[in-house]
C-alpha positions in Angstrom: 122.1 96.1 93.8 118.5 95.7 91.8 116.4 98.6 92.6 112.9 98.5 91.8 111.5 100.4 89.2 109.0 102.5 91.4 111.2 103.1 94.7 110.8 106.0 96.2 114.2 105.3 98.6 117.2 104.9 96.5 120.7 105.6 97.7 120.8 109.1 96.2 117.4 109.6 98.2 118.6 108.5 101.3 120.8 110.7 100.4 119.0 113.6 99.8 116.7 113.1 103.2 120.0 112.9 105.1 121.4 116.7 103.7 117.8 118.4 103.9 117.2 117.1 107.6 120.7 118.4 108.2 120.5 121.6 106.9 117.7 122.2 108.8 114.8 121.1 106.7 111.4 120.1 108.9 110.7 116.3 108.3 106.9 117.2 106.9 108.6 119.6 104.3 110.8 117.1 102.9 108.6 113.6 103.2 105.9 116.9 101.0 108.6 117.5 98.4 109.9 113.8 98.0 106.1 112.5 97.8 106.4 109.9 100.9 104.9 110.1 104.2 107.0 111.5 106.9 107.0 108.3 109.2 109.1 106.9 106.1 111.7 110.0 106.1 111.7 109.6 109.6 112.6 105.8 109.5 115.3 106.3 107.1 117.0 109.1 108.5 117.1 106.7 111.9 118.3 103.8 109.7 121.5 106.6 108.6 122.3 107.2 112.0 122.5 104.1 113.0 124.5 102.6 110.0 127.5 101.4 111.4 129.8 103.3 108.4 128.9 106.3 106.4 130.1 104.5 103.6 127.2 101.5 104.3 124.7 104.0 105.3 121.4 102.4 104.9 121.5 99.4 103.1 118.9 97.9 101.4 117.5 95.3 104.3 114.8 92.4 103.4 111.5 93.0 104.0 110.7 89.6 104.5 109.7 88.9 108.3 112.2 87.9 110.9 110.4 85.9 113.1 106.7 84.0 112.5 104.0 84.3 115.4 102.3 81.3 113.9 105.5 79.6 113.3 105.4 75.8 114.4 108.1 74.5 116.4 109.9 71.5 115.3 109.6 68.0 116.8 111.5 66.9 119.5 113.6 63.7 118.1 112.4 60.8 120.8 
């Protein structure tokens, strides 16, 4: 898996946010300590919850966009 040189999220962070929200930590305290806002400790602690295996917790999704508001629509064949 390439991780970027300046991510903030890694696995052991996801990690980390996981344990500290666990063991009772407030959301504020750790998004503080990490150096992220607390919308984005927020999200990933969601995203573990929702992972379908611990094992697979998180992954890495694209950030590229799903669907196009502007996209065109393709021709009808005539």
């Amino acid at each position: 898996m390439k991780i970027h040189k300046n991510a903030y999220f890694t696995p052991l962070a996801r990690y980390e946010v996981v344990t500290r929200v666990e063991a009772g930590q407030s959301q504020g305290t750790i998004a503080a300590a990490l150096g992220v806002w607390r919308e984005a400790v927020n999200m990933w602690y969601r995203r573990v919850l929702q992972a379908a295996e611990p094992a697979q917790a998180a992954p890495d999704r694209s950030s590229r966009l799903q669907t196009s508001t502007t996209r065109m629509r393709r021709p009808s064949p005539i």
